[in-house]
N, C-alpha and C positions, 0 to 999 in steps of 0.2 A: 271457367276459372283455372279448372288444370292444365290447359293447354297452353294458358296466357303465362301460366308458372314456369312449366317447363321450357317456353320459348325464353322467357327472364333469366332460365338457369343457363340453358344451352347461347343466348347470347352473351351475357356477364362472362360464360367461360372462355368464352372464343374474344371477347374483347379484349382481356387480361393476357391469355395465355396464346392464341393465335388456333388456328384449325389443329393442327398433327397435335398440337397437348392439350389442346382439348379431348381430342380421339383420343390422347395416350390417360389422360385420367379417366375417362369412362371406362376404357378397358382395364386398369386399374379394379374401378367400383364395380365391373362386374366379375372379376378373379376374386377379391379380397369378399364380397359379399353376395355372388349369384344376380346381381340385382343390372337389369337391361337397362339403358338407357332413358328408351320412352317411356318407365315406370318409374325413375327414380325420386321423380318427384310425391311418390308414395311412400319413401322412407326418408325423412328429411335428418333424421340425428343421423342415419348412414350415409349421407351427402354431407352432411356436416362434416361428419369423423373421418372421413376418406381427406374431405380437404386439409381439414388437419394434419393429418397424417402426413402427407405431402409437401405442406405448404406452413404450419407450425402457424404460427400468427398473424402470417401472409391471409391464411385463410377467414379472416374476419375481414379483409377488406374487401373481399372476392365478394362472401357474403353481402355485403353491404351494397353492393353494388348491384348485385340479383335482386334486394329487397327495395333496392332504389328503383329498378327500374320495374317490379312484377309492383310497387305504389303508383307508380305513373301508370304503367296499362292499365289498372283499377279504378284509378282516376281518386286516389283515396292520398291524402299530403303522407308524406315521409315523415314519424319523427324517432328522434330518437332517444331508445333507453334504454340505457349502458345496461341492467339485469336481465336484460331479454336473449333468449339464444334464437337462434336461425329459425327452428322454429317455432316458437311463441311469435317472431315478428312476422311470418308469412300467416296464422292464424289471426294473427292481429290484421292484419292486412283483410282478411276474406271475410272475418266481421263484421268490420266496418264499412265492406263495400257496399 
């Protein structure tokens, strides 16, 4: 399930932002919090907040799209609710698979 996450994050970023700013935010997430790539999927409020930081409100649609598609690899339906953060919706997601 983590692997299936972290492919949801690393393609959602590369979809939006293209290879080199994809590269250019991970190196980012790993200056601003030590935190490597193939692990970040183990701190999601700091993937949150990096995007944030970056991308300001941009970054809820990024989100949304990594939640879109780590629903689909899960095979578990999308829904949505607007109180939820990035991650309560990926825990929600590994629940209910």
């Amino acid at each position: 399930m983590k692997t299936m996450l972290l492919e949801s994050m690393d393609e959602g970023l590369e979809e939006v932002l293209g290879e080199s700013a994809k590269e250019s935010f991970f190196s980012y997430v790993k200056m601003k919090s030590n935190i490597e790539e193939d692990v970040i999927h183990m701190d999601l409020e700091t993937f949150s907040k990096c995007l944030e930081d970056i991308f300001g409100e941009a970054a809820l649609l990024i989100e949304t799209l990594i939640v879109k598609r780590f629903s689909e690899g899960a095979r578990v339906q999308y829904v949505e609710k607007p109180a939820f953060s990035f991650k309560d919706y990926i825990e929600d997601v590994e629940k209910r698979r």
